[in-house]
C-alpha positions in Angstrom: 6.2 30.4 -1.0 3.3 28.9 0.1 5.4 25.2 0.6 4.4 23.7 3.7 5.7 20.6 5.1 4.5 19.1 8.4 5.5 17.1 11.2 3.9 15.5 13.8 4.7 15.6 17.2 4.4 12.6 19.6 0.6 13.7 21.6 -0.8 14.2 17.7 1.0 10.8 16.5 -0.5 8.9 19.3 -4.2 10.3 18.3 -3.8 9.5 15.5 -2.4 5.7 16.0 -5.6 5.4 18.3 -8.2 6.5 15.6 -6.6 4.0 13.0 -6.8 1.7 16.0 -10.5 1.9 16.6 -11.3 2.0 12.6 -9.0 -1.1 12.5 -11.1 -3.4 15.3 -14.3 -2.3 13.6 -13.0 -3.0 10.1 -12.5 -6.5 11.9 -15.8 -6.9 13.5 -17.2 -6.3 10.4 -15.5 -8.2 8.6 -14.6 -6.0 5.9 -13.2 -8.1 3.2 -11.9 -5.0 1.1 -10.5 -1.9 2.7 -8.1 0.2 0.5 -6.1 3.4 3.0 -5.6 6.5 1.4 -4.1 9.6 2.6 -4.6 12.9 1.3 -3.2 16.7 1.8 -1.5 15.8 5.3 0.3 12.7 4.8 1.3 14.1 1.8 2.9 17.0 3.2 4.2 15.2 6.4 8.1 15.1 6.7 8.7 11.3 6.1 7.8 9.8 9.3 8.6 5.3 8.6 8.3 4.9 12.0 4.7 6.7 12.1 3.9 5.1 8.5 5.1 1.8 9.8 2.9 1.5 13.1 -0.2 2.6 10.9 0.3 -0.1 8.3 0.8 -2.8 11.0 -2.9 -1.6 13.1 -4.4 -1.3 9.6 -2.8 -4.4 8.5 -2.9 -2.8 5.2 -0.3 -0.6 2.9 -1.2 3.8 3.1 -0.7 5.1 -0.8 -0.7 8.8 -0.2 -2.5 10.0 -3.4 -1.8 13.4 -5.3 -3.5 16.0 -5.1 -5.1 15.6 -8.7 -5.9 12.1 -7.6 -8.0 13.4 -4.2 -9.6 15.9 -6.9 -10.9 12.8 -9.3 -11.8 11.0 -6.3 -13.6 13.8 -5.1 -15.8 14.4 -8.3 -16.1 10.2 -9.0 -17.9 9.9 -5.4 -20.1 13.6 -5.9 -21.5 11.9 -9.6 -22.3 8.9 -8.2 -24.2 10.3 -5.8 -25.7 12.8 -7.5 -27.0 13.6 -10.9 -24.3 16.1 -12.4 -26.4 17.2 -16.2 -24.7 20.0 -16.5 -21.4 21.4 -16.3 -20.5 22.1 -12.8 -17.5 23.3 -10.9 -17.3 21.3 -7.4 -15.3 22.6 -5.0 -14.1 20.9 -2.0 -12.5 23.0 0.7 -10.5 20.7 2.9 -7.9 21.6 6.0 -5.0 21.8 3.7 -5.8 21.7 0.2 -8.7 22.6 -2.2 -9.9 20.7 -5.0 -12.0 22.1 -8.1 -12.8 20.5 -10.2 -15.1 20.4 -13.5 -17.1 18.0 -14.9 -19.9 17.1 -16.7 -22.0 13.9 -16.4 -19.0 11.4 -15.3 -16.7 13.4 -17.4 -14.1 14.9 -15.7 -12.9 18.3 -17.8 -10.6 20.1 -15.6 -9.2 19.4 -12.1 -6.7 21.7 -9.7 -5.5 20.8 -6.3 -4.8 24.0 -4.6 -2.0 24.4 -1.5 -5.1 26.3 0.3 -7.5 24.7 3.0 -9.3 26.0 5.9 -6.8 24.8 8.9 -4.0 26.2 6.6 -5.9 29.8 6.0 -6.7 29.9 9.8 -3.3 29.2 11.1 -1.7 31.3 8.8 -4.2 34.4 8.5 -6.1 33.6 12.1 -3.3 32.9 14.0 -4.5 35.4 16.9 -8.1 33.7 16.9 -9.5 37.1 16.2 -12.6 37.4 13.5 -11.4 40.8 12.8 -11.4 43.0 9.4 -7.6 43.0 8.9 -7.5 39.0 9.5 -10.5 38.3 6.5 -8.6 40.6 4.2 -5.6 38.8 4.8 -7.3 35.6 4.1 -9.2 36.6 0.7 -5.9 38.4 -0.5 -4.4 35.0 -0.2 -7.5 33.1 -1.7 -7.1 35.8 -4.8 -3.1 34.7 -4.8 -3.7 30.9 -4.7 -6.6 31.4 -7.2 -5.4 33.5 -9.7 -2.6 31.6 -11.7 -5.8 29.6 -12.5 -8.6 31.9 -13.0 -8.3 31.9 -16.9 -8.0 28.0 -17.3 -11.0 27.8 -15.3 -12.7 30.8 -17.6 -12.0 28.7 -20.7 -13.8 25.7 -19.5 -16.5 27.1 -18.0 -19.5 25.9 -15.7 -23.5 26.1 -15.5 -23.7 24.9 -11.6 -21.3 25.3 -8.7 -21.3 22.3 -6.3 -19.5 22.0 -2.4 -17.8 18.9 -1.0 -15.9 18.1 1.9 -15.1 15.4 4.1 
């Protein structure tokens, strides 16, 4: 199964209280009057943590929805047509540490949309885990590309595409 479930330990917790903390004072000094936390792949997959969840809301001073996966995909393709002219059909693809979204969509039109359980950080822990760029470790990593991928392969066929696009971050 490709499940995963995460937890954080205290040294990653803590780094990541202190970037909330720095977004949260300039959020202030700003004085941003609409802010809006989302989490994606990781805080959907981390093992409920209230007591992390908790000091995050109180240096935010605002509620985390953790979105879906389908939700990050949407989001993903509403911020790429804004900021670019999508005319024709295109796939976007946004590789992320955990997940991968595709998603097709013409104009503002959304037509199809996938989060898959396969990101970057994921494939290198899993199929990388030696930190060797080695033959045996990039077939291991496009056999399990091909095994995340293929369940969809014919949905994505049927709806078809003129342009492939890239997102991340």
């Amino acid at each position: 199964s490709l499940t995963v479930s995460l937890q954080l330990d205290a040294e990653s917790s803590a780094r990541a209280l202190a970037c909330l903390q720095y977004f949260a004072e300039h959020i202030h000094r700003h004085q941003v009057s609409r802010v809006e936390v989302v989490g994606t792949y990781t805080l959907r997959k981390l093992k409920t943590d209230h007591h992390f969840f908790s000091k995050a809301e109180q240096i935010l001073g605002q509620p985390i929805r953790v979105i879906s996966g389908e939700e990050e995909a949407r989001l993903v393709f509403v911020g790429a047509s804004t900021s670019q002219a999508i005319d024709a059909r295109a796939l976007l693809v946004d590789i992320g540490g955990g997940s991968t979204e595709l998603i097709i969509g013409e104009g503002h039109d959304i037509r199809y949309l996938k989060s898959l359980e396969l990101g970057c950080v994921s494939t290198q822990d899993r199929c990388f885990a030696d930190g060797k760029l080695t033959k045996k470790n990039f077939g291991q990593a496009i056999d399990l590309a091909k095994l995340v991928i293929a369940p969809i392969v014919a949905e994505l066929k049927a709806v078809g595409w003129h342009q492939v696009m890239g997102a991340s971050g």
